[in-house]
C-alpha positions as YAML, in Angstrom:
chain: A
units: angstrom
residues:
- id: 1
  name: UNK
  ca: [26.16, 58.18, 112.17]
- id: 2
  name: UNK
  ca: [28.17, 55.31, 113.54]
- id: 3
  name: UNK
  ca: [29.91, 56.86, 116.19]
- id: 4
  name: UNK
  ca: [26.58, 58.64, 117.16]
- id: 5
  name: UNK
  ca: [25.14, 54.66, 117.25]
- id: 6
  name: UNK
  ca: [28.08, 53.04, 118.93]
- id: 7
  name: UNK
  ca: [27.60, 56.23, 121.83]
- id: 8
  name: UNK
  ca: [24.05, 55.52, 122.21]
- id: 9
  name: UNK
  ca: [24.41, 51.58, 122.67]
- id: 10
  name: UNK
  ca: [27.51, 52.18, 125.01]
- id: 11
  name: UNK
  ca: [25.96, 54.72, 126.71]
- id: 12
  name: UNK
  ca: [22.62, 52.47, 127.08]
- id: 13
  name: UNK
  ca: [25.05, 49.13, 127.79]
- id: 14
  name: UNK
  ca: [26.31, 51.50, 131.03]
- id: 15
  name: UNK
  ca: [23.02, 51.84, 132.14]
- id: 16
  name: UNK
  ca: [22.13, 48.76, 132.05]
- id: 17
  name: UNK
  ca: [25.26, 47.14, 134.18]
- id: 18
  name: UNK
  ca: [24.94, 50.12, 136.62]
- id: 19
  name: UNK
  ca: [21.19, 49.60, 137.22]
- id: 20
  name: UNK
  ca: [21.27, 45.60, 137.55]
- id: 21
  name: UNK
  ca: [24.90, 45.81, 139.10]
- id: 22
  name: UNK
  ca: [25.44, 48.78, 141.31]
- id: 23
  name: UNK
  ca: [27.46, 46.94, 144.10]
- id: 24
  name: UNK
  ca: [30.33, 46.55, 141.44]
- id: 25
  name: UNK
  ca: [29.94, 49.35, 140.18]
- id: 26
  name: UNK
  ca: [30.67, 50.83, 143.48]
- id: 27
  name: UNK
  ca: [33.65, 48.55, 144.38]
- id: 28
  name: UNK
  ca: [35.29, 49.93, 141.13]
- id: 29
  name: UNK
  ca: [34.80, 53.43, 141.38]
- id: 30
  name: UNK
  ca: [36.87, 52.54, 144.97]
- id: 31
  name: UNK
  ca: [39.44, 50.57, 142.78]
- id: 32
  name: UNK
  ca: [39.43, 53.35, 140.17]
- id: 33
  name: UNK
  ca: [40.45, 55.96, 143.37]
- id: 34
  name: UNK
  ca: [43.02, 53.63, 144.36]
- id: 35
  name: UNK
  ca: [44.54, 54.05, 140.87]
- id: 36
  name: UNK
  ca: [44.39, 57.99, 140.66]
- id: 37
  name: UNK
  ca: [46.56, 57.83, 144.51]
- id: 38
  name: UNK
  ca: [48.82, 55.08, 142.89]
- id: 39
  name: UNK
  ca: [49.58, 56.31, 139.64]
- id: 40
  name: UNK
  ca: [50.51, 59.85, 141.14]
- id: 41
  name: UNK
  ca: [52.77, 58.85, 144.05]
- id: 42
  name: UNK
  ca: [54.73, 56.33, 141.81]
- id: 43
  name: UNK
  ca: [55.22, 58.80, 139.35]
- id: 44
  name: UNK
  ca: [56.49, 61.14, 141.89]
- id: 45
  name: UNK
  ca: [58.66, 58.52, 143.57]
- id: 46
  name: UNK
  ca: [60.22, 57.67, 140.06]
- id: 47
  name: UNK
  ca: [60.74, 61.35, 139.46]
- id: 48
  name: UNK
  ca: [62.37, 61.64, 142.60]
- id: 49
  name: UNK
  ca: [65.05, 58.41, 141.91]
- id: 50
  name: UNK
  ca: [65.78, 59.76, 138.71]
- id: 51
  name: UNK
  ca: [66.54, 62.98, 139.46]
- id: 52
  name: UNK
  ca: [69.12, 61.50, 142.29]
- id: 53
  name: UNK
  ca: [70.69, 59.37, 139.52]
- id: 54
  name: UNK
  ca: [70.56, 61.64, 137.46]
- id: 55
  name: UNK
  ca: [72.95, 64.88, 138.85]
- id: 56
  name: UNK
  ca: [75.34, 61.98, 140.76]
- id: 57
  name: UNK
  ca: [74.20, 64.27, 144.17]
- id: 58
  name: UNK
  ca: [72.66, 62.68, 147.44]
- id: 59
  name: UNK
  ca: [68.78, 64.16, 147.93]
- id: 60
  name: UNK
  ca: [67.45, 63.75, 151.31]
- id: 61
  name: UNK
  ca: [64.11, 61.94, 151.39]
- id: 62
  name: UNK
  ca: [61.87, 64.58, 152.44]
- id: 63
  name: UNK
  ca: [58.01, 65.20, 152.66]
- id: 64
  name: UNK
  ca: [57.09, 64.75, 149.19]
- id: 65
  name: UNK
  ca: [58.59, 61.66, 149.16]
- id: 66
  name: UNK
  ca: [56.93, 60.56, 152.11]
- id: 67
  name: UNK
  ca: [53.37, 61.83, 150.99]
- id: 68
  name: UNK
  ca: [54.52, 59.76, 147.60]
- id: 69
  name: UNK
  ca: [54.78, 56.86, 149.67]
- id: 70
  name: UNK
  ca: [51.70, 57.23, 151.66]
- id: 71
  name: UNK
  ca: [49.98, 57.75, 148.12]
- id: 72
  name: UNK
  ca: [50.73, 54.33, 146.93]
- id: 73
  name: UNK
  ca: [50.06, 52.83, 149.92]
- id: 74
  name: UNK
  ca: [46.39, 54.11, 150.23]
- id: 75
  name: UNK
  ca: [46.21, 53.75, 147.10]
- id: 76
  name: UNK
  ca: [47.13, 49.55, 146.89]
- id: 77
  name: UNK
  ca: [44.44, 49.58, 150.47]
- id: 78
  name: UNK
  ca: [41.86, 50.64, 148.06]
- id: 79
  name: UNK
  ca: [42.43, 48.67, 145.32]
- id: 80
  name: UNK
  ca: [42.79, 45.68, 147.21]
- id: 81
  name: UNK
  ca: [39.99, 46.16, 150.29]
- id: 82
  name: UNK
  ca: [37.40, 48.13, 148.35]
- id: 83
  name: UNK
  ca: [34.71, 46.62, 150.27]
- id: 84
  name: UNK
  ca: [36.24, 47.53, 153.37]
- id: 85
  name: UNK
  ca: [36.48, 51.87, 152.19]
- id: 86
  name: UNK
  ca: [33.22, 51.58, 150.88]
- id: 87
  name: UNK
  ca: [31.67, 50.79, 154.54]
- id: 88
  name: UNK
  ca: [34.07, 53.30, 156.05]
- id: 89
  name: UNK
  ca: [32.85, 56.39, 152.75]
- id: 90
  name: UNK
  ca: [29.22, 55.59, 153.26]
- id: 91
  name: UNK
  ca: [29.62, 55.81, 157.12]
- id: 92
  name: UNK
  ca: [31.57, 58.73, 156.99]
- id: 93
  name: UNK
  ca: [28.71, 60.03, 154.81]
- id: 94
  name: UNK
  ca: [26.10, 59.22, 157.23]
- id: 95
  name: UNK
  ca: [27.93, 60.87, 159.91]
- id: 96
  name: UNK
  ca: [28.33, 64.31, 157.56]
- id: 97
  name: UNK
  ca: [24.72, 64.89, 156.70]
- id: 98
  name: UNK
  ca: [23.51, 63.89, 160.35]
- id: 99
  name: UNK
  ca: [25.80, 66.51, 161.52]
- id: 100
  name: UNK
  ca: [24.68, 69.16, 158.65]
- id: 101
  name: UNK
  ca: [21.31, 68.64, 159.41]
- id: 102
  name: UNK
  ca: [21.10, 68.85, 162.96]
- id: 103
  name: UNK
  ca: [23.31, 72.04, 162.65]
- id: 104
  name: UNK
  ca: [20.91, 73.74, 160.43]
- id: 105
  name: UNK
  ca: [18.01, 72.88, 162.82]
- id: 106
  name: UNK
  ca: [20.03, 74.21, 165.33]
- id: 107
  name: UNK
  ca: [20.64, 77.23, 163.90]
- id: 108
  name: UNK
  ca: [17.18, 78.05, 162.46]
- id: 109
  name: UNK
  ca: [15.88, 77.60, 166.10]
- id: 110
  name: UNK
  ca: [18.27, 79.76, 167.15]
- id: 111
  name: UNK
  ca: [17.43, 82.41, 164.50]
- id: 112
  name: UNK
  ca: [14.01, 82.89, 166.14]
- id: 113
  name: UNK
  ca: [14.92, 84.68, 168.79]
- id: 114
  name: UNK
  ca: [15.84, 87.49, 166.23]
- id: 115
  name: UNK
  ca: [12.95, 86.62, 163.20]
- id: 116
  name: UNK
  ca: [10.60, 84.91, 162.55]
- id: 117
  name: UNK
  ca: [11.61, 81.35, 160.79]
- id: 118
  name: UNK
  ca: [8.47, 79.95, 158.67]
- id: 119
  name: UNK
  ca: [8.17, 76.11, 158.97]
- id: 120
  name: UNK
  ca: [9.23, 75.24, 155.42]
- id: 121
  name: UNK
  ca: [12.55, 76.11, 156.11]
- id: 122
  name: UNK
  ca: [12.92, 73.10, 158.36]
- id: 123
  name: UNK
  ca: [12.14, 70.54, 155.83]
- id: 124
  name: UNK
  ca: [15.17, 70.30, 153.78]
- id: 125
  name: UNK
  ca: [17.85, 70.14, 157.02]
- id: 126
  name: UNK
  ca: [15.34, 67.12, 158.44]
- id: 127
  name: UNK
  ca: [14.99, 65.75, 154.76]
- id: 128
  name: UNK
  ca: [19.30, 65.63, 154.80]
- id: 129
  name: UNK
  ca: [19.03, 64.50, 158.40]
- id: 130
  name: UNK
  ca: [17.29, 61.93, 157.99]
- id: 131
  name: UNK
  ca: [19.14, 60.63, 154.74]
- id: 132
  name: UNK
  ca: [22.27, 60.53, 157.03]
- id: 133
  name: UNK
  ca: [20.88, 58.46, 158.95]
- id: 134
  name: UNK
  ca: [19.32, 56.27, 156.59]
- id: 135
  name: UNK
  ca: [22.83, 55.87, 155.52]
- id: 136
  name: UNK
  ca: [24.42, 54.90, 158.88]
- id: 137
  name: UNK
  ca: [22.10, 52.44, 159.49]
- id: 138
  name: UNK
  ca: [21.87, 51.23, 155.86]
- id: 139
  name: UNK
  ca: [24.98, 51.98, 154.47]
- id: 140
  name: UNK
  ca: [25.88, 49.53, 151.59]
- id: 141
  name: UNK
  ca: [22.25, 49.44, 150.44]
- id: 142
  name: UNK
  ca: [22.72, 53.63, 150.10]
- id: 143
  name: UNK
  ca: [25.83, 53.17, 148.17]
- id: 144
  name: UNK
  ca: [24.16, 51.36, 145.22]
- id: 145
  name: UNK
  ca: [21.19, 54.55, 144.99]
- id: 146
  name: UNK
  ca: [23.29, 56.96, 143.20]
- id: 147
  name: UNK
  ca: [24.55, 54.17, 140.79]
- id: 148
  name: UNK
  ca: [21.36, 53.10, 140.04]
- id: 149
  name: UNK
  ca: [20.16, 56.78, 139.01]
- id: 150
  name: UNK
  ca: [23.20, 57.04, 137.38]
- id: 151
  name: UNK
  ca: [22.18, 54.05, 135.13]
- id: 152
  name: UNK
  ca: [18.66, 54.74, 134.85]
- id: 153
  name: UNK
  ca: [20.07, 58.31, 133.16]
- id: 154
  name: UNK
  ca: [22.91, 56.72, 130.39]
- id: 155
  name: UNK
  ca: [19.98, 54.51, 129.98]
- id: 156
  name: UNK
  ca: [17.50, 56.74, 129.10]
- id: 157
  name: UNK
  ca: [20.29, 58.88, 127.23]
- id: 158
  name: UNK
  ca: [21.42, 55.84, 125.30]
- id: 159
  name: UNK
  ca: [17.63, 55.40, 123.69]
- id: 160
  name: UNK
  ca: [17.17, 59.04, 123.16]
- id: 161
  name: UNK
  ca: [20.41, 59.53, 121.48]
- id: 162
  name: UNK
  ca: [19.73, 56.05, 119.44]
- id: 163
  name: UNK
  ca: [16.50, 57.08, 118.35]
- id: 164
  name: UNK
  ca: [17.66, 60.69, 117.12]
- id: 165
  name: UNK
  ca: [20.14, 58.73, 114.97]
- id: 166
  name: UNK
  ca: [17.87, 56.52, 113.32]
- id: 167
  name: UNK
  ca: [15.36, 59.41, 112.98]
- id: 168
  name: UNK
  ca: [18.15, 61.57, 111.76]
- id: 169
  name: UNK
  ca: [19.60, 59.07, 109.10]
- id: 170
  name: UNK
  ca: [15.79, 58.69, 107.90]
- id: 171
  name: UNK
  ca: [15.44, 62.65, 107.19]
- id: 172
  name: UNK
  ca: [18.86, 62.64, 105.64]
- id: 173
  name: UNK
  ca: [18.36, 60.27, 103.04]
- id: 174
  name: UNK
  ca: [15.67, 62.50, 102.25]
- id: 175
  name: UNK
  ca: [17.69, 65.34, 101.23]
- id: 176
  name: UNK
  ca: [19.62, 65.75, 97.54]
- id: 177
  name: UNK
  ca: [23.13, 66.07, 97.86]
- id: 178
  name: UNK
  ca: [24.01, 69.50, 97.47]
- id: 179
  name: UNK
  ca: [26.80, 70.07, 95.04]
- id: 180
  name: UNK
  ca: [29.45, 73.35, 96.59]
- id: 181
  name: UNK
  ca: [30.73, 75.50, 94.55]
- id: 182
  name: UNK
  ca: [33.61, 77.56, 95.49]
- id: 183
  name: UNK
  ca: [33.51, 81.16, 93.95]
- id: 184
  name: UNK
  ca: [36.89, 82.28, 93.61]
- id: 185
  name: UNK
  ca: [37.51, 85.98, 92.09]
- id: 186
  name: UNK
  ca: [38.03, 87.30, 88.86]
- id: 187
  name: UNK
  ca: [40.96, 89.07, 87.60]
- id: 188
  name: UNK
  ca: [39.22, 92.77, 87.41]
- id: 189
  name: UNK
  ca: [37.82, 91.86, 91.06]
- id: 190
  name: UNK
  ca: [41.19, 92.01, 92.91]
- id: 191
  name: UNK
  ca: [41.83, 94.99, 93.99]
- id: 192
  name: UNK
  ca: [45.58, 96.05, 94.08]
- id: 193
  name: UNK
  ca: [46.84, 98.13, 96.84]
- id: 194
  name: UNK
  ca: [48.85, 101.21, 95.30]
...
């Protein structure tokens, strides 16, 4: 029942920062992606110096090396210019469902000349056309939406999952404690293999 409690409030407590904060929550998923390039190429590059000290041999430095060092290095630019990536994603973004979009127009227009294209299947390449460029021209403010759904749904999980605890606990205390009995077999129920 506790840990069921302590999800619920966490998961509610998430919500809540994510909804009223998005912007951080944003620059630290950025941070969090500079960690998992990091972590990996140091680990690699520490791997690489031990196995050199290791056998006594000289190792060339070769491409997984360098990738290891590019790793860490993209990896610290993250961490420390989060704002600046974030600008540079969501544009990127923009760019990607413009491009989609328009494409899929394109092609359905194109289609025509073969069959006949009925006018509902236009509305969800304009609906992601117009989203990317929503985003280029609003491109922080568009960062923050998925965060904020994102909160508004731990939030709303939080209370549900607090509220089947307490209703839970309430039926529970309802119920006798059942006393288990273990029915082990009698002597003249074995049966012996002969």
């Amino acid at each position: 029942m506790a840990y069921s409690l302590l999800r619920g409030v966490t998961a509610l407590l998430i919500g809540v920062l994510l909804v009223f904060w998005p912007q951080s929550a944003v620059l630290y998923l950025i941070m969090v992606l500079g960690c998992l390039f990091l972590i990996p190429g140091l680990f690699s590059l520490l791997a690489y110096y031990r196995h050199k000290s290791a056998d006594g041999a000289s190792h060339r430095f070769g491409w997984s090396q360098v990738l290891s060092v590019g790793s860490i290095l993209f990896g610290l630019c993250l961490i420390v210019r989060p704002m600046f990536f974030e600008a540079i994603l969501m544009y990127a973004l923009g760019i990607i469902l413009t491009y989609a979009g328009l494409s899929e127009i394109i092609h359905l227009v194109s289609a025509r000349q073969w069959v006949r294209v009925p006018g509902g299947f236009y509305v969800t390449p304009v609906l992601v056309m117009l989203v990317g460029i929503f985003i280029l021209f609003n491109p922080i403010e568009s960062a923050n939406v998925p965060f904020i759904i994102l909160g508004i749904g731990c939030m709303v999980y939080g209370l549900s999952d607090m509220v089947n605890v307490i209703k839970f606990r309430r039926r529970n205390s309802d119920v006798e404690e059942v006393q288990v009995v273990i029915d082990e077999p009698k002597e003249e129920e074995i049966l012996v293999d002969g």
